[in-house]
Every structure is written in C-alpha cells, then in structure tokens.
DRENTORKOL-3810 file (N, C-alpha, C; in nm, 4 decimals):
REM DRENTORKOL-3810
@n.u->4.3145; n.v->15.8011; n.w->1.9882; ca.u->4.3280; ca.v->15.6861; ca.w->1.9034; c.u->4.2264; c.v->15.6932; c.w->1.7920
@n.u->4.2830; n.v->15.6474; n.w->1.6673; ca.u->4.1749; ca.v->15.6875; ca.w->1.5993; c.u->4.1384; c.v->15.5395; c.w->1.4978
@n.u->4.0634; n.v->15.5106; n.w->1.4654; ca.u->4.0642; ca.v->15.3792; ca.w->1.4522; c.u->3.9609; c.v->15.3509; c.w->1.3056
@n.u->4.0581; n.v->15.3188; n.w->1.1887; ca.u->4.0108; ca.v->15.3311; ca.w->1.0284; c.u->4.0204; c.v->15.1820; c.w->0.9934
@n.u->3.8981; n.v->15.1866; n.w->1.0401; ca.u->3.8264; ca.v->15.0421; ca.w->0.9920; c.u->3.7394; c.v->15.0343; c.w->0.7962
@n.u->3.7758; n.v->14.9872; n.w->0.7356; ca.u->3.7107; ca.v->14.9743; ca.w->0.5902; c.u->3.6183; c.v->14.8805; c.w->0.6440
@n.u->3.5233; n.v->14.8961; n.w->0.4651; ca.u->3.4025; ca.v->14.8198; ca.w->0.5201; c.u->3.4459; c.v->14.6788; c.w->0.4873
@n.u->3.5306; n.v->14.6086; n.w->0.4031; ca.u->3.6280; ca.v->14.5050; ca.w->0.4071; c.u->3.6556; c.v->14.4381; c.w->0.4813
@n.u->3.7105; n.v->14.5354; n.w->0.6280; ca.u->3.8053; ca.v->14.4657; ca.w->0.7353; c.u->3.6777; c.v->14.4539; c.w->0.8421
@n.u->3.5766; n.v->14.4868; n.w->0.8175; ca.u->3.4220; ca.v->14.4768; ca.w->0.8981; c.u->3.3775; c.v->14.3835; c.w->0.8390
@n.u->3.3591; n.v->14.3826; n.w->0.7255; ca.u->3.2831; ca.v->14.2564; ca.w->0.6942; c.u->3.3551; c.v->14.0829; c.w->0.6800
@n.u->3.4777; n.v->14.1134; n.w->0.6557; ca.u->3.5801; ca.v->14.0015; ca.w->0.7118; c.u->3.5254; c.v->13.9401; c.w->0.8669
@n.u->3.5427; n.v->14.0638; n.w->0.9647; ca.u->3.5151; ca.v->14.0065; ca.w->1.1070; c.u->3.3879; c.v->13.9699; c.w->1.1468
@n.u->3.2890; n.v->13.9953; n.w->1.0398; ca.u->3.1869; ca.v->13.9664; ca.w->1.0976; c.u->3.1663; c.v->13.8868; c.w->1.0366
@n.u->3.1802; n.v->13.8092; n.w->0.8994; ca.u->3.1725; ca.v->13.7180; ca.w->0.8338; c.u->3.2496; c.v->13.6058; c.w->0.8875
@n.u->3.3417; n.v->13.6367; n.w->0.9489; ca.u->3.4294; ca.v->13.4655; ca.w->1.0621; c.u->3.3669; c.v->13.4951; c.w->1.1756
@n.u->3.2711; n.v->13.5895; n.w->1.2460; ca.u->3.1910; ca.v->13.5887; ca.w->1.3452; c.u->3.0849; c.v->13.4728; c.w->1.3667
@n.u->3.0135; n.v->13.5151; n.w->1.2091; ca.u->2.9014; ca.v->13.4506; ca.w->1.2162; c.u->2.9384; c.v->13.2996; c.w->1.1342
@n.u->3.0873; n.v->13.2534; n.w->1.0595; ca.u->3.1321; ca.v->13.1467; ca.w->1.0390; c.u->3.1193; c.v->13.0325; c.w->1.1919
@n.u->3.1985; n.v->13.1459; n.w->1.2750; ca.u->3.2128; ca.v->12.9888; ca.w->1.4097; c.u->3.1266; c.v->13.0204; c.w->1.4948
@n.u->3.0349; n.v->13.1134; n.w->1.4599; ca.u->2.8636; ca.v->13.0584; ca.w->1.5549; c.u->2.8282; c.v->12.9821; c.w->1.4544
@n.u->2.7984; n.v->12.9365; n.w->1.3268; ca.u->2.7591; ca.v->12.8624; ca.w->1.2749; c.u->2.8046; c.v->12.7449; c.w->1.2855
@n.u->2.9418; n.v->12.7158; n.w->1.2914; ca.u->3.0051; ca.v->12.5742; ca.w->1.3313; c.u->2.9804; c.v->12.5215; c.w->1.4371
@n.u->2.9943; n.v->12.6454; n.w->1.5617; ca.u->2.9209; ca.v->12.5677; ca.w->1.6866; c.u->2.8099; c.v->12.5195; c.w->1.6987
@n.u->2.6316; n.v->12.6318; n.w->1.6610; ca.u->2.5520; ca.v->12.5509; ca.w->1.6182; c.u->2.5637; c.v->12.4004; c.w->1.5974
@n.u->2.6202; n.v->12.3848; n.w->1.4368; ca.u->2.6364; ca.v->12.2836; ca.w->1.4172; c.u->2.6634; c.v->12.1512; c.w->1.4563
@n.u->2.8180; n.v->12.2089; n.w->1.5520; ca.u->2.8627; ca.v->12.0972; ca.w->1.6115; c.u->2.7696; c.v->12.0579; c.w->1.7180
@n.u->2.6918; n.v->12.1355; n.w->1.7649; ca.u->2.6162; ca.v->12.0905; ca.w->1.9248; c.u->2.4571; c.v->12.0244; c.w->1.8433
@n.u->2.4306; n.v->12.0478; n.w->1.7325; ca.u->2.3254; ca.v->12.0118; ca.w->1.6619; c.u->2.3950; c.v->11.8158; c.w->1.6483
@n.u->2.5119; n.v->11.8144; n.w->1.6022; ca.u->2.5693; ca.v->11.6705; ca.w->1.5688; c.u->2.5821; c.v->11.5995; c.w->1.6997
@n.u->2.6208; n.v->11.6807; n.w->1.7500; ca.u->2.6234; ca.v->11.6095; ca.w->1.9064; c.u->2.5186; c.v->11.5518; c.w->1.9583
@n.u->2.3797; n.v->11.6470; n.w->1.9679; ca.u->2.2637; ca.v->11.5681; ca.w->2.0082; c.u->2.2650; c.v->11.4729; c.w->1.9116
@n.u->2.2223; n.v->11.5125; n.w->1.8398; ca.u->2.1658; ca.v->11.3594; ca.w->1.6867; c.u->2.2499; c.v->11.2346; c.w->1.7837
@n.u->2.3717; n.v->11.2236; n.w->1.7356; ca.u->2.4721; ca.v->11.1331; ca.w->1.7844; c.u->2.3712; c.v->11.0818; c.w->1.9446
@n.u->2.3666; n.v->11.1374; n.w->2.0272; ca.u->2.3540; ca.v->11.1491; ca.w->2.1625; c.u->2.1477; c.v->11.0345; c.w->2.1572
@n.u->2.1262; n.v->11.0835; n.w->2.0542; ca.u->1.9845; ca.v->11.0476; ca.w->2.0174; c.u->2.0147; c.v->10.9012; c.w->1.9662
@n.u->2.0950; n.v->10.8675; n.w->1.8783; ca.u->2.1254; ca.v->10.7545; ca.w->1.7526; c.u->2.1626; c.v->10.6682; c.w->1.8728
@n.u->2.2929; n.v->10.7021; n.w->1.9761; ca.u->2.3008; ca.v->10.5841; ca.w->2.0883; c.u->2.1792; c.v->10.5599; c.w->2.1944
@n.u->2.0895; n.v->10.6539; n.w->2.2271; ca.u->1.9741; ca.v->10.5967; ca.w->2.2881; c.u->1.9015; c.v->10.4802; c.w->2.2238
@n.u->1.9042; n.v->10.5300; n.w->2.0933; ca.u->1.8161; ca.v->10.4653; ca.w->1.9824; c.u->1.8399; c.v->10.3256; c.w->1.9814
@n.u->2.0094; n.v->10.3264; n.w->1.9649; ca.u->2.0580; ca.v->10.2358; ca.w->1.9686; c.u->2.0912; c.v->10.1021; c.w->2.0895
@n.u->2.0490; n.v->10.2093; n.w->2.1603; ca.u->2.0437; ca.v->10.1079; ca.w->2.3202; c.u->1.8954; c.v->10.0508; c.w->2.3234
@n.u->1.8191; n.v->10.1255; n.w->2.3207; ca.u->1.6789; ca.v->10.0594; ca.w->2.3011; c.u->1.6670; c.v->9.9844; c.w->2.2601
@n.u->1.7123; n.v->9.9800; n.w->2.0866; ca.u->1.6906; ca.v->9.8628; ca.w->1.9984; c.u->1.7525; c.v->9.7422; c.w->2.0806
@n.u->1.8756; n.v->9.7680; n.w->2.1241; ca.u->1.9578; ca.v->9.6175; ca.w->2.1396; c.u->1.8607; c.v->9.5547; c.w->2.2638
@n.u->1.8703; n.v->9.6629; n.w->2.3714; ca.u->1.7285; ca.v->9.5937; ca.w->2.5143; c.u->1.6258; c.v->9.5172; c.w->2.4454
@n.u->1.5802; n.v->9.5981; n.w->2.3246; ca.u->1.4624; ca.v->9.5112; ca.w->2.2665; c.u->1.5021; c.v->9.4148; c.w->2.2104
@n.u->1.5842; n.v->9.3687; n.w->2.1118; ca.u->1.6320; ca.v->9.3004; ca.w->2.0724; c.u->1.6709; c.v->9.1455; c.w->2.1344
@n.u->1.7682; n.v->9.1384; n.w->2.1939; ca.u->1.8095; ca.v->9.0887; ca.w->2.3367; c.u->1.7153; c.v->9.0385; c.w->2.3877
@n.u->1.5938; n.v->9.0669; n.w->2.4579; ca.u->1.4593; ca.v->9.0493; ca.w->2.4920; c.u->1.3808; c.v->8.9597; c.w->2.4187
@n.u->1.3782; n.v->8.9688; n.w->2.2635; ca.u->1.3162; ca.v->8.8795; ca.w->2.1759; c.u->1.4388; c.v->8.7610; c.w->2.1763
@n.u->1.5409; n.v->8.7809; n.w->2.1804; ca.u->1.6249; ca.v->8.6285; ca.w->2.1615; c.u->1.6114; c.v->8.5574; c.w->2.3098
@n.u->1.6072; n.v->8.6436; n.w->2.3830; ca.u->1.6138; ca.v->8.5613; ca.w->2.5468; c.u->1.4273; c.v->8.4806; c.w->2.5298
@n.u->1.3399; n.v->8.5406; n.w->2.5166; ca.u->1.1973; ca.v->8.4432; ca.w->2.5008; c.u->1.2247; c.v->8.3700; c.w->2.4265
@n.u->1.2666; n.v->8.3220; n.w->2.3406; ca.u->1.2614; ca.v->8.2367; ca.w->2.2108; c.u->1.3522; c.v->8.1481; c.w->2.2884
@n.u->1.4883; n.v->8.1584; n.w->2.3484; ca.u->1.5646; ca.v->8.0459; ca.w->2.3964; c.u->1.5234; c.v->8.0014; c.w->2.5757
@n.u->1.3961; n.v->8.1127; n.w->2.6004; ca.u->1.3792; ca.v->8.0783; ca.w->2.7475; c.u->1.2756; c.v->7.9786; c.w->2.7412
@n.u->1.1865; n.v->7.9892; n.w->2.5996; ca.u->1.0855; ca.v->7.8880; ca.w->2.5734; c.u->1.0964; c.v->7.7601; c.w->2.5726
@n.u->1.2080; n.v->7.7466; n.w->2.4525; ca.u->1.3182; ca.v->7.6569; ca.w->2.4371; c.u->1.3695; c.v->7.5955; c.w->2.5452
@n.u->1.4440; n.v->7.6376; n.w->2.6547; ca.u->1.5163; ca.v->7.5552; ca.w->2.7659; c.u->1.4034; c.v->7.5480; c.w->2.8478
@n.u->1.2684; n.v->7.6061; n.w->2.8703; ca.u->1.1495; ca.v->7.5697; ca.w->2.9531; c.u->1.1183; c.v->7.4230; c.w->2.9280
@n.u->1.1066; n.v->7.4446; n.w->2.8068; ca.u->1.0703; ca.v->7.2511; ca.w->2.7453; c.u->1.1518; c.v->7.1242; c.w->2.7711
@n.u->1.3024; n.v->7.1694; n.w->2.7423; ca.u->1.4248; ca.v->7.0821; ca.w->2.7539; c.u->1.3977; c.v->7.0838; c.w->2.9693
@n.u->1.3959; n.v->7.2018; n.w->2.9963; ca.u->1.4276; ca.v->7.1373; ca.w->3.1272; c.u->1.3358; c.v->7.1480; c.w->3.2564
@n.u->1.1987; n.v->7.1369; n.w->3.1734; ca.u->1.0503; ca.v->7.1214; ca.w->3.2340; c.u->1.0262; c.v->7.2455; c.w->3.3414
@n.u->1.0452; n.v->7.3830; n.w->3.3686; ca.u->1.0917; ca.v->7.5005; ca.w->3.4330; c.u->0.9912; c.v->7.5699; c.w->3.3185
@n.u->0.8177; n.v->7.5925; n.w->3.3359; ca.u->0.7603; ca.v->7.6480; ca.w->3.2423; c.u->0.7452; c.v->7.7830; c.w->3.2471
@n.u->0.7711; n.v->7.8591; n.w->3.1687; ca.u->0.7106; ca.v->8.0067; ca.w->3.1904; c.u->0.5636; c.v->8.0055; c.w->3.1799
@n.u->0.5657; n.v->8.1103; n.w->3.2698; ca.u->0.3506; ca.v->8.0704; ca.w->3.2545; c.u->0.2984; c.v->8.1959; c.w->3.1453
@n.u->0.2206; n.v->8.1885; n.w->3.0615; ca.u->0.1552; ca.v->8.1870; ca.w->2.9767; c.u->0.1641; c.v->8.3703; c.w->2.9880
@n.u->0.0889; n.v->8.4017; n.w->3.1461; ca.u->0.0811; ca.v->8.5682; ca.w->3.1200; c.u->0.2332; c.v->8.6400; c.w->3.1639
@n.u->0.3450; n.v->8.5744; n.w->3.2362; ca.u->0.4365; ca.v->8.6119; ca.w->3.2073; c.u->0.4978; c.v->8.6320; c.w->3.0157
@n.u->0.4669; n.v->8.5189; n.w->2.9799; ca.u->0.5143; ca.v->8.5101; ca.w->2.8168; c.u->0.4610; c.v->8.6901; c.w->2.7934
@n.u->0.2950; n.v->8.6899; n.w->2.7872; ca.u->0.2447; ca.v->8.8005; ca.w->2.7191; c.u->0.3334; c.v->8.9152; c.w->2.7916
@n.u->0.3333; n.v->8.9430; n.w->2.8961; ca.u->0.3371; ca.v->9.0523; ca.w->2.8872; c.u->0.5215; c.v->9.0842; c.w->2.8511
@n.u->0.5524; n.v->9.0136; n.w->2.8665; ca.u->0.7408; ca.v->9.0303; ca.w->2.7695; c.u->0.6757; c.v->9.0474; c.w->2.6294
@n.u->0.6044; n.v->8.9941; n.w->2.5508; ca.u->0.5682; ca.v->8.9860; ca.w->2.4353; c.u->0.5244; c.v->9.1659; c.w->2.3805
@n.u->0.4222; n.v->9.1698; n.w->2.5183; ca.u->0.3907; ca.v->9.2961; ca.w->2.4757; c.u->0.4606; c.v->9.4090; c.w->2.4968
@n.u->0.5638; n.v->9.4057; n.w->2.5734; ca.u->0.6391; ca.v->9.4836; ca.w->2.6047; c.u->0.7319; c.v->9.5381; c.w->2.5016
@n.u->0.7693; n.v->9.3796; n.w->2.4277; ca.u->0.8361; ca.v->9.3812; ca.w->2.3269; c.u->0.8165; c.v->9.4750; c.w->2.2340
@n.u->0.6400; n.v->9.4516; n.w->2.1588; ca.u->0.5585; ca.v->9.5201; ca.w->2.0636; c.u->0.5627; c.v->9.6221; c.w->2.0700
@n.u->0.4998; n.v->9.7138; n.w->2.1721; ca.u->0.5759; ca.v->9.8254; ca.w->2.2349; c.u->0.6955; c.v->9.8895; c.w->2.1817
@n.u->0.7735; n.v->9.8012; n.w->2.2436; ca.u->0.9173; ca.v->9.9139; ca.w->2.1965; c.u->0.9299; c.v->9.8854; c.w->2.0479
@n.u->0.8990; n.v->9.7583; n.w->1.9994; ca.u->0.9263; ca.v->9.7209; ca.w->1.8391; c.u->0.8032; c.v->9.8467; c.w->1.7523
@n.u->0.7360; n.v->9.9158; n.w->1.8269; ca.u->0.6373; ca.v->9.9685; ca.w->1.7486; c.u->0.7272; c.v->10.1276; c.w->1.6977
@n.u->0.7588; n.v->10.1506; n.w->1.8383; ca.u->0.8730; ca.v->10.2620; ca.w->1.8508; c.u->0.9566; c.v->10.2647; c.w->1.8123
@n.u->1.0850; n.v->10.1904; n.w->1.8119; ca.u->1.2391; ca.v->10.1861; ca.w->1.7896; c.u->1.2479; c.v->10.0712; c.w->1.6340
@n.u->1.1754; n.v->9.9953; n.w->1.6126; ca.u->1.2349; ca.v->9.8718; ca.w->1.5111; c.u->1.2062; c.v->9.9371; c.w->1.3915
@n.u->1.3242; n.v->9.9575; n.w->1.2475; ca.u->1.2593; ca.v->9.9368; ca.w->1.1310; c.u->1.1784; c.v->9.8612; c.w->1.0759
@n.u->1.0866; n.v->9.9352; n.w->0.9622; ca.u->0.9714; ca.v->9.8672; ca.w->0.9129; c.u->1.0110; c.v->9.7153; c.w->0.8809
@n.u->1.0876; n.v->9.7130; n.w->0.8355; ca.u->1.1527; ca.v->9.5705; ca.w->0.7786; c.u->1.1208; c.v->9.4624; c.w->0.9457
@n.u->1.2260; n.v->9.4829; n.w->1.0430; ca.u->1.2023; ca.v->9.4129; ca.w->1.1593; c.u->1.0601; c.v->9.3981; c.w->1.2201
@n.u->0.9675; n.v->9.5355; n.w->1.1792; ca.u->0.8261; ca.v->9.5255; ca.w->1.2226; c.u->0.7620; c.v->9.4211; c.w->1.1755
@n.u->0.7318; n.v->9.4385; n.w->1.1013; ca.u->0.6726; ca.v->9.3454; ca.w->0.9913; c.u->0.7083; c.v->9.2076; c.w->0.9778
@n.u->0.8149; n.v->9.1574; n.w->1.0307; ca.u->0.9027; ca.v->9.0482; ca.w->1.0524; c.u->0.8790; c.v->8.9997; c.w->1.1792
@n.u->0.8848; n.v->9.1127; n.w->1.2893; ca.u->0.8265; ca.v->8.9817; ca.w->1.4157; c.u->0.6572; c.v->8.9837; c.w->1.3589
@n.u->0.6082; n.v->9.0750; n.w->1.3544; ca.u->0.4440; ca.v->9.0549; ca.w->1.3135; c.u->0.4550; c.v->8.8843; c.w->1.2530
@n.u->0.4991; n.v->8.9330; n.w->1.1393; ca.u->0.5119; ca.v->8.7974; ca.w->1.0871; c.u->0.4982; c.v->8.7011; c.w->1.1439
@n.u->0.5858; n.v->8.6553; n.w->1.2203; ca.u->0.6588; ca.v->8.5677; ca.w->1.3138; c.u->0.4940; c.v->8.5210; c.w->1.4524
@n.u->0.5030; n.v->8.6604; n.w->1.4565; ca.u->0.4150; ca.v->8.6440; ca.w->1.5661; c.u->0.2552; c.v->8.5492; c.w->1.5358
@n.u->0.2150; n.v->8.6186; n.w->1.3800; ca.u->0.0798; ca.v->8.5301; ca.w->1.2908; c.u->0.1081; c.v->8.3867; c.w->1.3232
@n.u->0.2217; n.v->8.3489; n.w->1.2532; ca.u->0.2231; ca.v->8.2008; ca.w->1.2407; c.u->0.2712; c.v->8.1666; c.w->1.3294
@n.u->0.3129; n.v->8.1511; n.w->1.4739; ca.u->0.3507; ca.v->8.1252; ca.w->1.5864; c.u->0.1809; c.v->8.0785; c.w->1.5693
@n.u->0.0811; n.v->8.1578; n.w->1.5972; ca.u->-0.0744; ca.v->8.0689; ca.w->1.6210; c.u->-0.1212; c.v->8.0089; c.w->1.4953
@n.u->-0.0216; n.v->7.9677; n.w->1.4233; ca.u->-0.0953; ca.v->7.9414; ca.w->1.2473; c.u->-0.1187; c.v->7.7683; c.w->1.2667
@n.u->-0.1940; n.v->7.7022; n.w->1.3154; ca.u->-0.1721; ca.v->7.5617; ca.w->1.3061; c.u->-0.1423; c.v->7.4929; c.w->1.1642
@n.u->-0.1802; n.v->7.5406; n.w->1.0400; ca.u->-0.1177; ca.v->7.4611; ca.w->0.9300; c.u->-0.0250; c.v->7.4058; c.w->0.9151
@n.u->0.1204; n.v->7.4818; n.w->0.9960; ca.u->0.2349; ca.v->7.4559; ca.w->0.9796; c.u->0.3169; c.v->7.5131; c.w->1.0816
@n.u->0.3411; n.v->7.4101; n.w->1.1917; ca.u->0.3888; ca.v->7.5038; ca.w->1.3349; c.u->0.5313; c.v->7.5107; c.w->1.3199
@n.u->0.5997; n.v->7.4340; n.w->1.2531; ca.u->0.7261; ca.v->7.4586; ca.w->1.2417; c.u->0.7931; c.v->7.5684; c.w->1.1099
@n.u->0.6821; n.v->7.6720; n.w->1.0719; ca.u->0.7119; ca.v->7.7416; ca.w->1.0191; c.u->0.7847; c.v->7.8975; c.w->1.0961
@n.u->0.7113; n.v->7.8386; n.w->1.2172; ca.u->0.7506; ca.v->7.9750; ca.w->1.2971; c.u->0.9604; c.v->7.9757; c.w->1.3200
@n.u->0.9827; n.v->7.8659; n.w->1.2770; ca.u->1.1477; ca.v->7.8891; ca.w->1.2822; c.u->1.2242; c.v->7.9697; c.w->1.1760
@n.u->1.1584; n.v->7.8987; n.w->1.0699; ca.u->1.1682; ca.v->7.9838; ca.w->0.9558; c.u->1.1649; c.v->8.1574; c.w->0.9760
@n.u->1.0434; n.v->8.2183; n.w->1.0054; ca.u->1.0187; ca.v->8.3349; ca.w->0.9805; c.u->1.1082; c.v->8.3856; c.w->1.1041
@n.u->1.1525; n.v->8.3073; n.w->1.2008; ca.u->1.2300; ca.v->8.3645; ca.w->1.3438; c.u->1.3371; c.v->8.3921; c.w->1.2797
@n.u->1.4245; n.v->8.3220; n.w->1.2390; ca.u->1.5272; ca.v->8.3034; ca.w->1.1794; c.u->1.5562; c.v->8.4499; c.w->1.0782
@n.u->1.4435; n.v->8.4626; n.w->0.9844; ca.u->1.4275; ca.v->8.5946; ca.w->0.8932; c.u->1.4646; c.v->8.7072; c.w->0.9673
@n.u->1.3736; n.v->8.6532; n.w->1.1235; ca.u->1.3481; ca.v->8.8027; ca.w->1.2075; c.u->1.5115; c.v->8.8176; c.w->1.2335
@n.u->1.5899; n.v->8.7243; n.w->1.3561; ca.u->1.6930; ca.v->8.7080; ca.w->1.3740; c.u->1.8215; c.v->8.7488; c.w->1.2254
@n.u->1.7788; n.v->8.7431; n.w->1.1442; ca.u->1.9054; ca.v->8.7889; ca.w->1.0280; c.u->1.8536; c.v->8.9661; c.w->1.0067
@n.u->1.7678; n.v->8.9887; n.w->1.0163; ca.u->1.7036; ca.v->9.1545; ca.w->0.9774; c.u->1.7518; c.v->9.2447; c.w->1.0843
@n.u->1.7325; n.v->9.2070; n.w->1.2053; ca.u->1.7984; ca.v->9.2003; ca.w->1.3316; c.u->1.9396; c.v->9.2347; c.w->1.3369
@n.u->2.0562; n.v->9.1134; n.w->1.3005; ca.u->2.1346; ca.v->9.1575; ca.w->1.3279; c.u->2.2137; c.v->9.2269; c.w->1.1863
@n.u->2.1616; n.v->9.2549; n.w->1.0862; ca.u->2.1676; ca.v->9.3517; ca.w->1.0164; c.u->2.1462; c.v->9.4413; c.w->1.0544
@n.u->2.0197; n.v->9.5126; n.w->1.1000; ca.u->2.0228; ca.v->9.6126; ca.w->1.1802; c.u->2.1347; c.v->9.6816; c.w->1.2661
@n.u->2.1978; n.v->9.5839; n.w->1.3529; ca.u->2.2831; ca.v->9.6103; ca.w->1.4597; c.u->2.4330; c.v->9.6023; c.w->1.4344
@n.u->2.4508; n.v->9.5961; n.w->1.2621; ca.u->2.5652; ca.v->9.6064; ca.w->1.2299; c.u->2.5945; c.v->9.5185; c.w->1.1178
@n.u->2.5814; n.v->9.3450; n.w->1.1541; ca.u->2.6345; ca.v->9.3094; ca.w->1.0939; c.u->2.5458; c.v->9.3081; c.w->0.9279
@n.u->2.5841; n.v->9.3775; n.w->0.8355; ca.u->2.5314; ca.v->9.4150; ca.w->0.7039; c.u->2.5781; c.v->9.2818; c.w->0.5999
@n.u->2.6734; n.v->9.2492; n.w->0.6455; ca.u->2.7134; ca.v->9.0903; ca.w->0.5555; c.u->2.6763; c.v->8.9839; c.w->0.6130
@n.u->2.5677; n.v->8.9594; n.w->0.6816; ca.u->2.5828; ca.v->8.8633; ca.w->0.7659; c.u->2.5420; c.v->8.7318; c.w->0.6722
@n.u->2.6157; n.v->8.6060; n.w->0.6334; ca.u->2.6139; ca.v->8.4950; ca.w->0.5961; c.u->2.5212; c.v->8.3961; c.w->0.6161
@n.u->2.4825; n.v->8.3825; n.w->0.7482; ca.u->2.4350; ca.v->8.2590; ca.w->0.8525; c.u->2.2784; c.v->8.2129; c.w->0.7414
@n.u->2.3338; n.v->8.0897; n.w->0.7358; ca.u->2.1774; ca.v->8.0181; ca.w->0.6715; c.u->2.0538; c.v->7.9757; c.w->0.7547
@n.u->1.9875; n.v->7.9515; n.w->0.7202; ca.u->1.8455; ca.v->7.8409; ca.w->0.7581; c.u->1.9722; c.v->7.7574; c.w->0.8851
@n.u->2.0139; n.v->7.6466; n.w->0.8139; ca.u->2.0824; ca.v->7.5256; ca.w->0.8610; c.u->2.1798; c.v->7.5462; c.w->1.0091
@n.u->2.2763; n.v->7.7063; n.w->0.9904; ca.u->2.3361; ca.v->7.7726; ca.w->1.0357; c.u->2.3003; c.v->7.8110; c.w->1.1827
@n.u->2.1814; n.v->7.8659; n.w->1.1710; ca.u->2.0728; ca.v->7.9154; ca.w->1.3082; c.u->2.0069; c.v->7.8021; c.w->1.3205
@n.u->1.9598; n.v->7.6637; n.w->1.2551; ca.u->1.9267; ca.v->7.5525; ca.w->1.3687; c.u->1.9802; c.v->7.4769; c.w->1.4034
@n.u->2.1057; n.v->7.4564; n.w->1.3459; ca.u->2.2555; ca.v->7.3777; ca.w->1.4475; c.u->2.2862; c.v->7.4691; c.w->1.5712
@n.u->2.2984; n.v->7.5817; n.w->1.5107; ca.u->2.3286; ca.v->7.6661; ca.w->1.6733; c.u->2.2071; c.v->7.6578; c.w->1.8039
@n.u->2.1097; n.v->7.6469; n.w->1.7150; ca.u->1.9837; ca.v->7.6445; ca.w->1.8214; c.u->1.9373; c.v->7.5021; c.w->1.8841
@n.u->1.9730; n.v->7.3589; n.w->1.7937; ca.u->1.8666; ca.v->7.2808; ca.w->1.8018; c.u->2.0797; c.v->7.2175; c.w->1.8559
@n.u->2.1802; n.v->7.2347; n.w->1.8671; ca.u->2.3046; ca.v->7.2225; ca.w->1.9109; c.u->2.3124; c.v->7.0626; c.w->1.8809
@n.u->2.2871; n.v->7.0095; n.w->1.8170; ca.u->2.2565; ca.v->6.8777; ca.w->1.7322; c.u->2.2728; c.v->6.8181; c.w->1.6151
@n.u->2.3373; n.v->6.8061; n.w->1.5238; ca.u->2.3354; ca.v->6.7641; ca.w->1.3753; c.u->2.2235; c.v->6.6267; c.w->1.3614
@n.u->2.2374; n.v->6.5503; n.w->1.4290; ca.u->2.1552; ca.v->6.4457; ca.w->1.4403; c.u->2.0061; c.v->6.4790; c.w->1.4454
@n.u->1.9906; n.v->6.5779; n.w->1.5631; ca.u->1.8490; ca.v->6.5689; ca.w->1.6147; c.u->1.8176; c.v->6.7096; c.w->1.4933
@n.u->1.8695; n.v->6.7829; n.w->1.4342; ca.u->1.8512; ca.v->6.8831; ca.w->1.3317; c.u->1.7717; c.v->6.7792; c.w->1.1862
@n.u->1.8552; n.v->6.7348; n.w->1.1771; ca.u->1.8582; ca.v->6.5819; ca.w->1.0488; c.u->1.7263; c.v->6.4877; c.w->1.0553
@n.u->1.6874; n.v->6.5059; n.w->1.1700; ca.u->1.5876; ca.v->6.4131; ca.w->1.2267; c.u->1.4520; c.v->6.5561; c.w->1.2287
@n.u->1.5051; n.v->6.6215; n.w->1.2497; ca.u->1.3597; ca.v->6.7623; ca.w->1.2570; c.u->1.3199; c.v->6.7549; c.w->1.1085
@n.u->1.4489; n.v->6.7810; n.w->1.0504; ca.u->1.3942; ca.v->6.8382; ca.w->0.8558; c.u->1.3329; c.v->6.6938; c.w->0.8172
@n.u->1.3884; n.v->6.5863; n.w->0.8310; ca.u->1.2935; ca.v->6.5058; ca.w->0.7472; c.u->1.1576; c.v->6.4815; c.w->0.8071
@n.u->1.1627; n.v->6.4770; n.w->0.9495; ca.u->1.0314; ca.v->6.5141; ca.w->1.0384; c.u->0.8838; c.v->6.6070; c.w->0.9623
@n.u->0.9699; n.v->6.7131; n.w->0.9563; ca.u->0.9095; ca.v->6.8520; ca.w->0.8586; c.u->0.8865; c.v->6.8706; c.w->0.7521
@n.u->0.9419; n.v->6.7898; n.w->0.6568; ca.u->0.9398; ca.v->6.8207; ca.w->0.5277; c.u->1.0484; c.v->6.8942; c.w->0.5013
@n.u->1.1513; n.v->6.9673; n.w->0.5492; ca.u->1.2204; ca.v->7.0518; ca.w->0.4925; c.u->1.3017; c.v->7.0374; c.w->0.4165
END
C-alpha cells in the first residue's frame, strides 16, 4: 500500500485536529465558568435571603414580643459581612455598610429604612430584576402592610 499524502491533505488534518481540541478546551473552560457563576449565584441568594429574613425577623420580634437576643442578631450579621465581603458587588457592599452606619446613627433612626430599601433595590437588581420599578412608598406598604399606619409613620418622620 502506498500512501501519497501532500503537505495540503496533512495540514488540512491537522489543522481540524487541533480545531476540535480547541473547541473542546473551550467548551469544558465554559462549562466550569458557568458551573462557578451558579455557585456564585447560590451564595449570593443564601446571603441575600439572610439579610431580608433579619430585617423582617426584627420586625415580627417587636409586633409579636418573641425577641431575638442581641448576640444571636450579631453573629447572622456577621456572617452576613462575611459572605457580603466575598460574593456581593461593590455597589451592594457599600450599601449594606451603609445601612449598617446608620442603623447606630441616632440623628435620624428612621433613616435606616431608607438606605434598606436602596440596599433591597441593588439587591434585587443584582438577582435579575434590572427594571425593577418599586418606590420608597412601594417597599413600606409591603413592609409596614398598612396605608394608614404608613401615613401616620411619614408625617411622624418628616417624610
């Protein structure tokens, strides 16, 4: 057998050789990433999730006298920080920080809804929703589940 290979029909085969090792590469390179982006993405939401459950566990502690004690709070808090140090964009960082200052700011304690609220819209931008609408007014009817007792906070507040 005699076998008349050009350098053409060699470099053809080795050129789609090294084409679909390169695609595979590739594809197993996209695969992790992907495989990385849903960890990422699971983290964030645990963390996430975590900061809305304290904020409404605080909340129904008060309404239904069931207090969380003080070093339980911290250490969810810090736990939080933690993963928010790791997983949260700068934007969300900087936003619970925020949040977190004036939570001890006595000048103005009902400012901390405000900046929650910021945190809560950066948040769920983050997690998808990129149009998200919801106002000031929006997140304390849903929260304070009241028009009356909402109506009665802002003029309370100044707002």
């Amino acid at each position: 057998m005699k076998y008349d290979l050009s350098i053409n029909t060699l470099l053809t085969i080795i050129f789609a050789f090294s084409s679909a090792v390169l695609v595979v590469i590739l594809q197993r390179r996209t695969e992790r990433l992907k495989i990385v982006e849903n960890q990422l993405s699971d983290k964030k939401y645990k963390m996430y999730s975590e900061l809305l459950y304290i904020f409404f566990d605080v909340s129904m502690s008060e309404k239904t006298g069931e207090n969380i004690s003080q070093q339980d709070l911290m250490k969810r808090l810090i736990a939080i920080k933690r993963d928010m140090y790791l997983y949260a964009p700068d934007e969300i960082f900087r936003g619970f920080t925020k949040w977190l200052l004036d939570l001890n700011s006595h000048d103005n304690p009902t400012k901390q809804f405000k900046d929650y609220y910021e945190l809560i819209k950066l948040i769920r931008k983050d997690m998808g929703n990129r149009a998200t609408k919801l106002s000031l007014d929006d997140f304390m009817l849903f929260y304070m589940q009241s028009r009356e007792e909402y109506e009665k906070f802002k003029s309370q507040n100044g707002w």
